[in-house]
N, C-alpha and C positions, 0 to 999 in steps of 0.2 A: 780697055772697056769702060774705065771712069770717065775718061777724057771721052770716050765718044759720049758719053751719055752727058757729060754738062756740056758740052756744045747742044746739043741736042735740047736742051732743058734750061739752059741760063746758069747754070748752078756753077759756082765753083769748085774746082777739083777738090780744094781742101775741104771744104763744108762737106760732101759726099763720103770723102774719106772718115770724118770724124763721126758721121751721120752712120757708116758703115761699123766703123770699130763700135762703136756705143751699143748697136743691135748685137756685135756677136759676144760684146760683152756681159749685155743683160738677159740674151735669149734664153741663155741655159738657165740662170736662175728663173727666168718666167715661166718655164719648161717644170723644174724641179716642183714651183708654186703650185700648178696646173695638176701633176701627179699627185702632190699631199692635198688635192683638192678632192678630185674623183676618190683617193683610195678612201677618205675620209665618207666620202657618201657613197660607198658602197658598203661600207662597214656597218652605214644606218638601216642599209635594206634595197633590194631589188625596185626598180622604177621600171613597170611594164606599161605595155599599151600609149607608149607616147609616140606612136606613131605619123601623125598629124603633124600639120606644120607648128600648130599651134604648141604644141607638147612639147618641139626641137626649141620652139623658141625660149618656152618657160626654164627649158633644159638650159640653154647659151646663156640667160640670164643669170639662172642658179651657179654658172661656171665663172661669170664675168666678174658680178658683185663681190663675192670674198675674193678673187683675183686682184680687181683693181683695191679696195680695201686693204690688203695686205701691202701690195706695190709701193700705196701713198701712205702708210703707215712705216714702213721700213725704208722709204724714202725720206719724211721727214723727221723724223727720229733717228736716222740711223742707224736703224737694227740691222746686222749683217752677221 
């Protein structure tokens, strides 16, 4: 499946390989991140009527920014 896909792509098998193991590495933690995120703002209080695209978006941002903050914070620090 690797191999078809860097023929396919240009990419080297090992680049995809390492590119692979890195995501299933981090995923779960970004995963864990994203839970202590929601259960945190839902502990602040119900968010109704964001129905509207406008509201999902305000939403993805509220979810993204302490997401990515935390990432590059315990990225370049080290916090684990």
């Amino acid at each position: 499946m690797i191999a078809g896909f860097s023929l396919m792509t240009g990419l080297k098998t090992e680049s995809c390989a390492v590119m692979l193991t890195i995501a299933v590495i981090y995923l779960p933690l970004l995963l864990e991140d994203i839970m202590r995120i929601m259960q945190s703002r839902r502990v602040r209080g119900p968010q109704y009527g964001r129905w509207d695209l406008a509201g999902r978006g305000r939403d993805m941002v509220l979810l993204l920014t302490p997401l990515f903050l935390m990432t590059f914070r315990q990225d370049c620090l080290g916090w684990y």
